[in-house]
C-alpha positions as a Markdown table, in Angstrom:
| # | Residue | x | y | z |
|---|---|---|---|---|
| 1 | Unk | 87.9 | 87.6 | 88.6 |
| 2 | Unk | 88.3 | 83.6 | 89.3 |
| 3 | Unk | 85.3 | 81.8 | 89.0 |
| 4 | Unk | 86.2 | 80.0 | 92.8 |
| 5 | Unk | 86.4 | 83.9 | 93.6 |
| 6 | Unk | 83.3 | 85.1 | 91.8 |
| 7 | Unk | 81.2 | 82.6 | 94.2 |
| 8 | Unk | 82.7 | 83.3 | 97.6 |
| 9 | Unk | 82.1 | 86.9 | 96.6 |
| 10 | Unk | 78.7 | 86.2 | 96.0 |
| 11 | Unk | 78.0 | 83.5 | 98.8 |
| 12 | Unk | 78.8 | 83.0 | 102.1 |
| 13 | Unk | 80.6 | 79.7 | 100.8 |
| 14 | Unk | 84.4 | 79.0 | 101.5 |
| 15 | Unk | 86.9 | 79.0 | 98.5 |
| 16 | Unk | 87.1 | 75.0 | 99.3 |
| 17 | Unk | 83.7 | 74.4 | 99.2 |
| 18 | Unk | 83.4 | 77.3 | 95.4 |
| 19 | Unk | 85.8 | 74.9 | 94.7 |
| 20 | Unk | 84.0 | 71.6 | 94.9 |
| 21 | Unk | 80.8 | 72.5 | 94.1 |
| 22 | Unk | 82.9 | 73.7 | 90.6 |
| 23 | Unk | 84.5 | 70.7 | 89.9 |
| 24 | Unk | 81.7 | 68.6 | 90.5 |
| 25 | Unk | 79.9 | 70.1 | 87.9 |
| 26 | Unk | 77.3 | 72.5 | 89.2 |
| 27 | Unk | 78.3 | 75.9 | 88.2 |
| 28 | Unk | 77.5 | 77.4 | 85.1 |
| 29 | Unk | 78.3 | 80.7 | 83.2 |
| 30 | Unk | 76.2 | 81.8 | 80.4 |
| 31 | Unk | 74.5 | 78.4 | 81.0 |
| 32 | Unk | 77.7 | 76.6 | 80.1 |
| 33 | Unk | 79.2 | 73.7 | 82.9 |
| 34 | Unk | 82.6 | 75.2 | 83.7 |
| 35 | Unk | 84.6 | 72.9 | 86.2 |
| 36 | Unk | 88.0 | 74.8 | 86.5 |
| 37 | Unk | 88.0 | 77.2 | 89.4 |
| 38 | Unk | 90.4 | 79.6 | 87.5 |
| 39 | Unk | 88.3 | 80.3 | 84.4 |
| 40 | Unk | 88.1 | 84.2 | 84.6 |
| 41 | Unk | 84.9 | 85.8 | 85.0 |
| 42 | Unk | 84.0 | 89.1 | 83.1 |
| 43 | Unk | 81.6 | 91.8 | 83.4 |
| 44 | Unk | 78.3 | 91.0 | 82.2 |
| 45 | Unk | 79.0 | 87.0 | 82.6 |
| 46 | Unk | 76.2 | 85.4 | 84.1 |
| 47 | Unk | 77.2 | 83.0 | 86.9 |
| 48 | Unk | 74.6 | 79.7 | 88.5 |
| 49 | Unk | 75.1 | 77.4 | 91.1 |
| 50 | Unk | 73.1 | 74.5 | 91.1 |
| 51 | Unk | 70.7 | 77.2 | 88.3 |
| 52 | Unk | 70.5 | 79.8 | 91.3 |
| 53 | Unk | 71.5 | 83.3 | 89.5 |
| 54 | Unk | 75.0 | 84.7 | 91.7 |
| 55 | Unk | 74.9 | 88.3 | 92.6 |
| 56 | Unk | 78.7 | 89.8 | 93.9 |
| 57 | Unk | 78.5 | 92.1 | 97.0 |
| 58 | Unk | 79.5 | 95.5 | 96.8 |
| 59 | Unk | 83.4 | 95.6 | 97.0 |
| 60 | Unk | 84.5 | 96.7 | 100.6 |
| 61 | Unk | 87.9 | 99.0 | 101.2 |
| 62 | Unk | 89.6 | 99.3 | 104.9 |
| 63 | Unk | 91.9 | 101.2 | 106.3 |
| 64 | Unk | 93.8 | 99.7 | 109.5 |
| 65 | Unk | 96.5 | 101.0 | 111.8 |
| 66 | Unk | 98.4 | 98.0 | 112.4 |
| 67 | Unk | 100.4 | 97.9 | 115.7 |
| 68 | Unk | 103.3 | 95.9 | 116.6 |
| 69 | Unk | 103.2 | 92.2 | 117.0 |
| 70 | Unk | 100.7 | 91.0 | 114.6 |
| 71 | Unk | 101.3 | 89.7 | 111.0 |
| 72 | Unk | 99.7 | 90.8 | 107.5 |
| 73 | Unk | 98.7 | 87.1 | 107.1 |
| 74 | Unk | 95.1 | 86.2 | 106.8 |
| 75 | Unk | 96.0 | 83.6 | 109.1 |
| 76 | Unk | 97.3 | 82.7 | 112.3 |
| 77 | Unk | 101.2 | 81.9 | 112.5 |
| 78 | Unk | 104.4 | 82.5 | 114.8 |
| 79 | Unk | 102.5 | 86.0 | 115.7 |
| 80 | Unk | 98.2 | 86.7 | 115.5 |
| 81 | Unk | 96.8 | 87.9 | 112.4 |
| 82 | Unk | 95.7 | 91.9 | 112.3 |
| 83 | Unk | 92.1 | 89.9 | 111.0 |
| 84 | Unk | 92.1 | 88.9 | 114.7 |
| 85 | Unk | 91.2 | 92.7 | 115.3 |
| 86 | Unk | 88.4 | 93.1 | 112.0 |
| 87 | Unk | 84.9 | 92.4 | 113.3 |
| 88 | Unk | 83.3 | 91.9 | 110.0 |
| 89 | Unk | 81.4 | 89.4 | 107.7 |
| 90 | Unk | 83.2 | 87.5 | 105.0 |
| 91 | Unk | 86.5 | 88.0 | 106.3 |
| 92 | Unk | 88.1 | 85.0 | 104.1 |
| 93 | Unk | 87.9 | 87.0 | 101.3 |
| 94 | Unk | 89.3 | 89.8 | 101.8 |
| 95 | Unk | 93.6 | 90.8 | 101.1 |
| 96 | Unk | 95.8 | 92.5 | 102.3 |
| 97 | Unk | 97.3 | 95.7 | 100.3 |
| 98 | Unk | 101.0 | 96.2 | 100.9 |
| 99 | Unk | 102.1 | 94.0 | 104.2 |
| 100 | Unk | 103.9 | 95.8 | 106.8 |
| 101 | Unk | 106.9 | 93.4 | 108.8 |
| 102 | Unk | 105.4 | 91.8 | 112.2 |
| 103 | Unk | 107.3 | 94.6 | 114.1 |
| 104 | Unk | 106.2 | 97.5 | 111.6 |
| 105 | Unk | 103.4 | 99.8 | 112.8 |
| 106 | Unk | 100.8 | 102.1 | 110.9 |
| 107 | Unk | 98.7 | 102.1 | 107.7 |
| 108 | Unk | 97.4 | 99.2 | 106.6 |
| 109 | Unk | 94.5 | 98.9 | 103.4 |
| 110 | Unk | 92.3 | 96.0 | 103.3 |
| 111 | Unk | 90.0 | 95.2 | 100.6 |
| 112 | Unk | 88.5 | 92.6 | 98.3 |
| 113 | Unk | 88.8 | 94.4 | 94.9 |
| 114 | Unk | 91.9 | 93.1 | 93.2 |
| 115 | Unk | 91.8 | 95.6 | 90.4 |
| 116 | Unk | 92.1 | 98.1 | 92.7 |
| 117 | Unk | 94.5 | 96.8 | 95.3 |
| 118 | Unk | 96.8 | 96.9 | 92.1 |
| 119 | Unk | 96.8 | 100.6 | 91.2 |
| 120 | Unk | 98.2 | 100.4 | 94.9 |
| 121 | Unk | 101.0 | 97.7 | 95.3 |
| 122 | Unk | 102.8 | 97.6 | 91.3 |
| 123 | Unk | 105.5 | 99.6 | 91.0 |
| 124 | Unk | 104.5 | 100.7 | 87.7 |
| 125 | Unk | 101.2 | 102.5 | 89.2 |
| 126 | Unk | 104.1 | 104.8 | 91.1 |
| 127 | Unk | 101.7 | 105.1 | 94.2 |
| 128 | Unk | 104.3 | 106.4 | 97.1 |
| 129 | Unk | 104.2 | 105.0 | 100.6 |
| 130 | Unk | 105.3 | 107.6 | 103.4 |
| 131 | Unk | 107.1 | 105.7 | 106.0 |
| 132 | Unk | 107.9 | 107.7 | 109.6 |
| 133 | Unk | 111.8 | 105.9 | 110.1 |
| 134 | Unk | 113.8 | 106.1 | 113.8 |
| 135 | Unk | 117.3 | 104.9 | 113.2 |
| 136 | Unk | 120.3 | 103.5 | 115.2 |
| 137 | Unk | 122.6 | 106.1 | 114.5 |
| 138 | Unk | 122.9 | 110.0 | 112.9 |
| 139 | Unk | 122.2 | 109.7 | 109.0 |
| 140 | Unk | 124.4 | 112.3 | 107.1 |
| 141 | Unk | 122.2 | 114.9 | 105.0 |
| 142 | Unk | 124.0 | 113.8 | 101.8 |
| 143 | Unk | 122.3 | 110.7 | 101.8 |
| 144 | Unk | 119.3 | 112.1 | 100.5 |
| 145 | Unk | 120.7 | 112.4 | 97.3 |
| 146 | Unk | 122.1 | 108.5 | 97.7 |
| 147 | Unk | 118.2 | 107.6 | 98.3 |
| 148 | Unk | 117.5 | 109.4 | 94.9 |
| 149 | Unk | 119.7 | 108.0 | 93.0 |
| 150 | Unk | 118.4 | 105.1 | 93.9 |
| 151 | Unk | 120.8 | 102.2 | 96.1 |
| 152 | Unk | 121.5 | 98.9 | 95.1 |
| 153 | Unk | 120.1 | 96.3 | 97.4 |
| 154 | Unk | 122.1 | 93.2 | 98.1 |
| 155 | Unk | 120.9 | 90.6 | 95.7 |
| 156 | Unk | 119.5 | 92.6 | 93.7 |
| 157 | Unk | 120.5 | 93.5 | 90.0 |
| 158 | Unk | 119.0 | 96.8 | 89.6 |
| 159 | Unk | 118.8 | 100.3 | 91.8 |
| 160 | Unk | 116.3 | 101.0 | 93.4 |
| 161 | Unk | 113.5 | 103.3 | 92.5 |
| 162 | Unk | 114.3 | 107.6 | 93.1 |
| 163 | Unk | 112.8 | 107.8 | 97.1 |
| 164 | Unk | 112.3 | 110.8 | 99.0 |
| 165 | Unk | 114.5 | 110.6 | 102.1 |
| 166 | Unk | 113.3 | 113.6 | 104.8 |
| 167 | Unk | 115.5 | 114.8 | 107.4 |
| 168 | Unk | 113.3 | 115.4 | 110.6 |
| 169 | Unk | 115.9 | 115.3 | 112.9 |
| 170 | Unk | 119.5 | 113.3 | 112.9 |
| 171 | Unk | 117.9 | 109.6 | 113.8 |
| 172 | Unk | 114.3 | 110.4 | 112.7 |
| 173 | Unk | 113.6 | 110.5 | 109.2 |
| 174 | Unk | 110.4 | 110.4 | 106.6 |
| 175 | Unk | 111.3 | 108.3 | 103.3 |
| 176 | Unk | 108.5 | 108.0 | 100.6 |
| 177 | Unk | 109.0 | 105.2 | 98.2 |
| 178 | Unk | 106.9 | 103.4 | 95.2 |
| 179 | Unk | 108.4 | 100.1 | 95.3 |
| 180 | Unk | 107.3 | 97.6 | 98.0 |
| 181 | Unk | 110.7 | 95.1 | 97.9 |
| 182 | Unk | 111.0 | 92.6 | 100.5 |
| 183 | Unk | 112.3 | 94.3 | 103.8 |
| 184 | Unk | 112.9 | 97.4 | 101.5 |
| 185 | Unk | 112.9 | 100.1 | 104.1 |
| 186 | Unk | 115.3 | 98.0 | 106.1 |
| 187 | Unk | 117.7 | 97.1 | 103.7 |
| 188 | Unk | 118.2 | 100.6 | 102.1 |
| 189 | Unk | 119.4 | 101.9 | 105.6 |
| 190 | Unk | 121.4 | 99.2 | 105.9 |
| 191 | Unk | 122.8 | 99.7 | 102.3 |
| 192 | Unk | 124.1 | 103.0 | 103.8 |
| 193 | Unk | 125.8 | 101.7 | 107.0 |
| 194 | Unk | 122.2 | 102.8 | 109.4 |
| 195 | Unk | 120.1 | 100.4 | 110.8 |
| 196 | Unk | 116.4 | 100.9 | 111.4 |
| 197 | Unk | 115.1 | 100.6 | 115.0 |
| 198 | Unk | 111.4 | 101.9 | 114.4 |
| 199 | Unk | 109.4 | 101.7 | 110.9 |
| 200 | Unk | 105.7 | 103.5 | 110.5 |
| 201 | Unk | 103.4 | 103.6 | 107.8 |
| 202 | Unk | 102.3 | 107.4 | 107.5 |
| 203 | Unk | 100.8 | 107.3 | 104.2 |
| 204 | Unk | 99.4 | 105.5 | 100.9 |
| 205 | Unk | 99.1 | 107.6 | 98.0 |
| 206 | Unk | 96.8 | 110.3 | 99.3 |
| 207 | Unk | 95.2 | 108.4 | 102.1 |
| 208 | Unk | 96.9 | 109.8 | 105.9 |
| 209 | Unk | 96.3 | 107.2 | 108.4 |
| 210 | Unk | 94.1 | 109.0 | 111.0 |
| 211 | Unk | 92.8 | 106.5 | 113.6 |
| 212 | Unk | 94.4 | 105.4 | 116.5 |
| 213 | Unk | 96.6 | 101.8 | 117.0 |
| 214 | Unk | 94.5 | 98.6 | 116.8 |
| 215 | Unk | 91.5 | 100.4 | 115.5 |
| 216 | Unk | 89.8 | 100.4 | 111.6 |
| 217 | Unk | 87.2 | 101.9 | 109.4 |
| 218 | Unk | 85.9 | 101.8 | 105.6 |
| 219 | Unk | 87.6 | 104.2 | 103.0 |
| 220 | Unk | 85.5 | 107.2 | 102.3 |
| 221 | Unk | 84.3 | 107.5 | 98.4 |
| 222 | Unk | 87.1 | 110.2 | 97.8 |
| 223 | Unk | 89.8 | 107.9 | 99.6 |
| 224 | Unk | 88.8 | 104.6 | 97.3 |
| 225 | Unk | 88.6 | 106.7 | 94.0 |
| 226 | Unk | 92.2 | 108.5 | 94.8 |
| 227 | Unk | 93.5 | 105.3 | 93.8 |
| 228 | Unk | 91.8 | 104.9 | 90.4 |
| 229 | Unk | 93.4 | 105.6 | 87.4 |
| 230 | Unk | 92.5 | 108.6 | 85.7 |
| 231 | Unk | 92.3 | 110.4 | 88.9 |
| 232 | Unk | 94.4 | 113.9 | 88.5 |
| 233 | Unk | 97.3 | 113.5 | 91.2 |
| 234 | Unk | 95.9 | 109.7 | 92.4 |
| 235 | Unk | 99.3 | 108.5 | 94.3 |
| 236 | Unk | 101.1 | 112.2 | 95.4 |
| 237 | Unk | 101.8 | 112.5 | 98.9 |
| 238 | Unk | 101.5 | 115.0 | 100.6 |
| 239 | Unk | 104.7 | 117.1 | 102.2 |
């Protein structure tokens, strides 16, 4: 973790303000001066500012359902920020894990464990995301095997990754991917001549979204570990 990091984490001090009191001389790990905000903390450093011993706070993991309207910013912007609806402490330090477009809906994670968001987010990890699609038009069934093949995206020089394309009904479809490509979703339909009207986040890995629009809560245990490696099955979803 960054050393700017390492203090807001441990303090109810701004990354600005990590950062000055860094560069002006008065942090210290294993008694050393360190004045570069990006020197990397690691387990078992001991961290001081101004000789005052830095303890982090427990890492925190939130699941949101996102509704319509708001961006996966950490700020305000052309639309509000979904932080606007988190009532919690030490907001500016938490991230967002996989953004959802401003008129994309559903499962949102929230967290400020790095580590952790990654197992999520890169595509190596293969962690699926279930997405609930309502399209423009009738989708043909043998474009499922299209999706699994994987579809080349304009601008892009490789297919896309094998995803799960679901046939619910002829305009409403489930798709699980493990890539997270800007507009991804979007520009796969579009690929094959569909255009997506409605987009919802079902499902992260394991973790079913399962509170109602505009509201949040903290992952249970189970739900935060399912994302660790080494857990059997950490990123299957389910059918």
């Amino acid at each position: 973790m960054r050393l700017d990091k390492y203090i807001c984490k441990s303090t109810q001090l701004s990354t600005s303000q990590a950062v000055d009191l860094i560069q002006s001389g008065k942090a210290t790990i294993n008694e050393e001066v360190c004045v570069f905000e990006a020197r990397q903390v690691h387990d078992g450093n001991i961290v001081k500012i101004n000789n005052e011993l830095l303890t982090l706070r427990p890492f925190r993991y939130l699941m949101m359902h996102k509704p319509a309207g708001y961006l996966c910013s950490n700020k305000n912007e052309t639309h509000p920020s979904l932080f606007n609806i988190l009532d919690i402490d030490n907001i500016n330090v938490l991230h967002i894990v996989g953004r959802l477009d401003v008129d994309t809906t559903g499962l949102v994670l929230i967290t400020d464990d790095g580590r952790w968001s990654y197992n999520i987010t890169h595509p190596g990890q293969d962690c699926s995301k279930l997405y609930r699609v309502g399209l423009s038009k009738p989708i043909a069934t043998d474009v499922i095997q299209t999706f699994k093949d994987g579809i080349m995206l304009q601008g892009c020089k490789e297919l896309t990754l094998p995803a799960k394309l679901t046939i619910m009904q002829e305009k409403d479809v489930r798709l699980s991917i493990t890539q997270g490509k800007y507009h991804q979703v979007k520009r796969m339909f579009k690929a094959v001549g569909n255009r997506v009207n409605t987009l919802h986040r079902e499902q992260i890995g394991s973790v079913r979204l399962d509170i109602e629009e505009g509201q949040w809560r903290h992952l249970t245990e189970q739900e935060v570990l399912s994302f660790s490696k080494g857990i059997e099955n950490e990123c299957s979803v389910k059918p």
